[in-house]
C-alpha positions as CSV (number, residue, x, y, z in Angstrom):
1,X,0.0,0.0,0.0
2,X,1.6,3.3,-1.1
3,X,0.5,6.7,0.6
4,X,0.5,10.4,-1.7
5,X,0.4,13.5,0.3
6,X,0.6,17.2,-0.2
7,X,2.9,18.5,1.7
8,X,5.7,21.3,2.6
9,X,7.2,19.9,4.5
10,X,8.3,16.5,6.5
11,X,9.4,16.1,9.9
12,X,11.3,13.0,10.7
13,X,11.8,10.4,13.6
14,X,14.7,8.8,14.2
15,X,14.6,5.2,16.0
16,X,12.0,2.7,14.2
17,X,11.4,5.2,11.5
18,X,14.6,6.2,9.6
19,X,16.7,3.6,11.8
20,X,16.5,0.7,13.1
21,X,15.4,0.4,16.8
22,X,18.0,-2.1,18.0
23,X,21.4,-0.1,16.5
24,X,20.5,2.2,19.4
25,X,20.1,-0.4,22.5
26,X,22.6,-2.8,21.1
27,X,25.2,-0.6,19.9
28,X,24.7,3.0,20.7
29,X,23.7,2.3,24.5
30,X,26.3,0.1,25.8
31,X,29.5,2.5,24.1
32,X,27.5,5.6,25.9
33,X,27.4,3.5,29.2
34,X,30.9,2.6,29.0
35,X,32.4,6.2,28.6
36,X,30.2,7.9,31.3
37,X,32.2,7.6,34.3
38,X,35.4,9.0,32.2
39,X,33.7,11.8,30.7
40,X,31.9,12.9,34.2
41,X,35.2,12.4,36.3
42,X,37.8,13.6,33.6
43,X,35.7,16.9,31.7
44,X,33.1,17.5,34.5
45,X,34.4,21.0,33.6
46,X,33.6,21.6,30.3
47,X,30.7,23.8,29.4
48,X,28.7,21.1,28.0
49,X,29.5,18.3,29.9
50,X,28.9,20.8,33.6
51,X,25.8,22.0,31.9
52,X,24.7,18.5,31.7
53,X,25.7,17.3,34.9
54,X,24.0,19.8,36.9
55,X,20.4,19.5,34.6
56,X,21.0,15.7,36.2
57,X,21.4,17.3,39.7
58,X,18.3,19.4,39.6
59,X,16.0,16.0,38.0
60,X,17.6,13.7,41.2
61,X,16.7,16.6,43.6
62,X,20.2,16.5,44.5
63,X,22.4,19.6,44.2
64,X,25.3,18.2,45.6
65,X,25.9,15.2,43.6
66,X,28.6,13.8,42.6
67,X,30.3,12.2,39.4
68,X,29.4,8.8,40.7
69,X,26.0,10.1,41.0
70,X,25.3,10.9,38.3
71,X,26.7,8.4,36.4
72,X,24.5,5.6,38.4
73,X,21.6,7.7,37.3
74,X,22.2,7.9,34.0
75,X,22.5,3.7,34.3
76,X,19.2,4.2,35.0
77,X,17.6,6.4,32.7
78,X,19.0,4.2,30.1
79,X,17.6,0.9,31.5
80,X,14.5,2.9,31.8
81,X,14.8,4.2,28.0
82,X,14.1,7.8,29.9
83,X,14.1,10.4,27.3
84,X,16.0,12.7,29.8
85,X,17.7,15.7,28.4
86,X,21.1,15.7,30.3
87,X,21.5,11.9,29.0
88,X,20.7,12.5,25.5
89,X,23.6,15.4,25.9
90,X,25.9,13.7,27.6
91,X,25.1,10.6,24.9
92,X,25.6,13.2,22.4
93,X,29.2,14.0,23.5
94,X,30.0,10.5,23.5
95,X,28.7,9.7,20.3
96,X,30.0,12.4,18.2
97,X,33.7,11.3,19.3
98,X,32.8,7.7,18.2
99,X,31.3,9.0,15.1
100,X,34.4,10.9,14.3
101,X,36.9,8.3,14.8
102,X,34.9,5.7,12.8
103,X,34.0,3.4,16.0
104,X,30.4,4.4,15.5
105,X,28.4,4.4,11.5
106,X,24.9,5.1,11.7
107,X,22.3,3.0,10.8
108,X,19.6,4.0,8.4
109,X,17.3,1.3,6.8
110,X,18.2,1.0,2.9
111,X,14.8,2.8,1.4
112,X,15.5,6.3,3.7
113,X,18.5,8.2,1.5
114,X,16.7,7.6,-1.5
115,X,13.3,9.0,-0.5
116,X,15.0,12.1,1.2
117,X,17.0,13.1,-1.7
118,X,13.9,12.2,-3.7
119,X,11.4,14.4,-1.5
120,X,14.4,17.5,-1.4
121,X,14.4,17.4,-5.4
122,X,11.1,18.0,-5.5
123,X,11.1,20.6,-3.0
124,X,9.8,19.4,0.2
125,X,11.5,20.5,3.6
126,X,13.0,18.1,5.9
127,X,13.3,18.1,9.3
128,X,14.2,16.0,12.0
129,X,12.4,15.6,15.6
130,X,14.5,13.1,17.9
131,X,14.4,12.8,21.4
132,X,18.4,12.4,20.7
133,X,20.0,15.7,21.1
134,X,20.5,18.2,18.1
135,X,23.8,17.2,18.3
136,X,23.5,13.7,18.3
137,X,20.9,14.3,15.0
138,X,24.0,16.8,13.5
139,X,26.2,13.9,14.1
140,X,24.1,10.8,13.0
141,X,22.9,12.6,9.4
142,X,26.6,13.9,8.8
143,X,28.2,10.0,8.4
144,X,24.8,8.9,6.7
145,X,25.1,7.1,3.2
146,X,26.6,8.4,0.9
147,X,28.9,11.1,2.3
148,X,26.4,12.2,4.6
149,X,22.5,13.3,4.3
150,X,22.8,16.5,6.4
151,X,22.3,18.9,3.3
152,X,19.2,17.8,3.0
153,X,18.1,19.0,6.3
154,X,16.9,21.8,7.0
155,X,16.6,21.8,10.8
156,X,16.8,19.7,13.9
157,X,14.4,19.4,16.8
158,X,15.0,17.5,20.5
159,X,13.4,17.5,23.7
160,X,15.2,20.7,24.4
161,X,14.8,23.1,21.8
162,X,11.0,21.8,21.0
163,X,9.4,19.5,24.0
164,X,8.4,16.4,24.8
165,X,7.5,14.4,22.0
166,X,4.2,13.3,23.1
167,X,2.5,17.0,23.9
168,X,1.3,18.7,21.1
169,X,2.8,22.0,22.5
170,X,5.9,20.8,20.7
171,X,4.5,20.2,17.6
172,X,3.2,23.7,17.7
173,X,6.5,25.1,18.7
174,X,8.1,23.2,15.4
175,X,5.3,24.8,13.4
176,X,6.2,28.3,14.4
177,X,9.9,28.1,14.2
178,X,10.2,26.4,10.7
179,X,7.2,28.7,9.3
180,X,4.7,26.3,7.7
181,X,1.1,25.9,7.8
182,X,0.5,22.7,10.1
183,X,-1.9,21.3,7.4
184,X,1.4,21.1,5.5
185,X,3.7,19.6,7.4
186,X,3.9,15.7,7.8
187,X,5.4,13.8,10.8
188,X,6.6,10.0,10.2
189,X,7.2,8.1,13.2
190,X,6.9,4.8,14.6
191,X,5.2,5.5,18.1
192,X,1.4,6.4,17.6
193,X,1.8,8.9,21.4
194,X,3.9,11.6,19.4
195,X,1.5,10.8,16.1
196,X,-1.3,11.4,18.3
197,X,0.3,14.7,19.3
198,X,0.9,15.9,16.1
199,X,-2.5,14.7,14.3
200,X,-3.5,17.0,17.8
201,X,-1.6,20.4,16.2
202,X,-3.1,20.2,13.2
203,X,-0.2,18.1,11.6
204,X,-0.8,15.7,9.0
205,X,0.7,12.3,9.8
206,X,2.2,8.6,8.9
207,X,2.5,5.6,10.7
208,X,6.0,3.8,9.4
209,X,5.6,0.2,10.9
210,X,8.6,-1.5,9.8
211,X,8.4,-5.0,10.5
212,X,10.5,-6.3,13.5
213,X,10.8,-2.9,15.0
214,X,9.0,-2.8,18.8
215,X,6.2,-0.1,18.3
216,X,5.2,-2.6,14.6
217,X,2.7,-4.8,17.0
218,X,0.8,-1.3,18.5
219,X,-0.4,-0.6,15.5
220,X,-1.1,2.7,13.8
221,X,-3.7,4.2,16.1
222,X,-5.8,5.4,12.8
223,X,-2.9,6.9,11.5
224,X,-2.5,6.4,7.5
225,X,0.6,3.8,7.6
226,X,3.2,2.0,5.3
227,X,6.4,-0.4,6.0
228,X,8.8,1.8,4.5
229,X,10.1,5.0,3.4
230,X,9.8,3.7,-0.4
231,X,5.8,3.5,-0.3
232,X,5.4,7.0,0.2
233,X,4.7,10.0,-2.6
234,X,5.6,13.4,-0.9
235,X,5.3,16.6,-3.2
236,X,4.0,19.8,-3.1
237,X,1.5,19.7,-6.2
238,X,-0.1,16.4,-5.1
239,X,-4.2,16.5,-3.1
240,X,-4.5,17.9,-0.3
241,X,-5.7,14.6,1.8
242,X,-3.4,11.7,2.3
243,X,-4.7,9.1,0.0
244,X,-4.3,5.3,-0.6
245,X,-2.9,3.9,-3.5
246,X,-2.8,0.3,-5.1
């Protein structure tokens, strides 16, 4: 089943949508984890990394905390999959630097590059919405396929510049800063939450349900949906309404 819409622009998830679920937990997670206590005890005084640290203080309710602290919390928040700010930062850092020595490739699932320079050609705006820090997102798109698929973004969302993913403040917020009508901006995500929230500012919206990925068996919540990036027709000359093709 393909899906056309008309649209300005598209806003993009990250994990189950453009990449698969399990790089993150399987890969991603465990290096973060491991480089934690370094980074807290050895550059607790850099901007980013003290900036971090003490957005960890203030969620634990303890000011005083210290290095060991926080890196036991941040233990947590990742075996809780918390989407909490200071550890998508502090993941962030950690990433970037395994990026950038070639420990770390991204993952993206083989139908994404194609369809993003396909939707950019034709004019649409991409963006991305992660609940991974603007960093991380600068990062991850700059060793895509292909030398990279950063040029064809046009901005980058997280829990800190927008919101939380699931309140359709955020959405609005998005709407404002990249200056398109909702009714012509579509979100594609896996988790039906944050599609709820968009579908709730006015946003149009997709269900990708990729097969194996953990959100596949909750369904699309009434959302229009596909399996991949490659049964999708995004352009700006198309009908208004999301329509179903054979």
């Amino acid at each position: 089943m393909n899906l056309t819409f008309d649209a300005d622009a598209v806003v993009l998830d990250i994990e189950g949508t453009t990449s698969a679920s399990a790089y993150v937990t399987e890969v991603l997670y465990p290096y973060s984890r491991r480089r934690f206590g370094a980074l807290l005890s050895d550059r607790g005084h850099e901007p980013a990394v003290r900036r971090a640290m003490d957005q960890a203080r203030r969620l634990l309710g303890d000011p005083g905390a210290d290095a060991a602290r926080v890196e036991r919390a941040l233990g947590d928040w990742l075996d809780e999959d918390r989407k909490a700010t200071p550890l998508k930062t502090l993941q962030g850092i950690v990433w970037a630097e395994g990026f950038a020595s070639g420990d770390l490739v991204p993952h993206f699932f083989d139908d994404v590059a194609p369809a993003l320079r396909d939707w950019h050609e034709a004019g649409v705006r991409l963006y991305v919405y992660s609940s991974g820090s603007v960093a991380t997102q600068r990062d991850w798109f700059s060793h895509g396929p292909g030398g990279g698929l950063l040029p064809l973004v046009d901005g980058l969302f997280d829990t800190e510049n927008a919101g939380p993913k699931q309140s359709p403040g955020s959405y609005r917020a998005i709407t404002e800063a990249i200056g398109t009508r909702p009714g012509r901006t579509l979100f594609l995500s896996d988790r039906p939450a944050e599609l709820d929230a968009a579908r709730a500012s006015g946003w149009l919206t997709a269900a990708v349900r990729r097969p194996g990925e953990p959100y596949h068996r909750h369904g699309a919540a009434g959302h229009p949906e596909v399996e991949s990036f490659a049964g999708l027709r995004i352009g700006r000359a198309q009908q208004s309404e999301a329509r179903n093709t054979s």
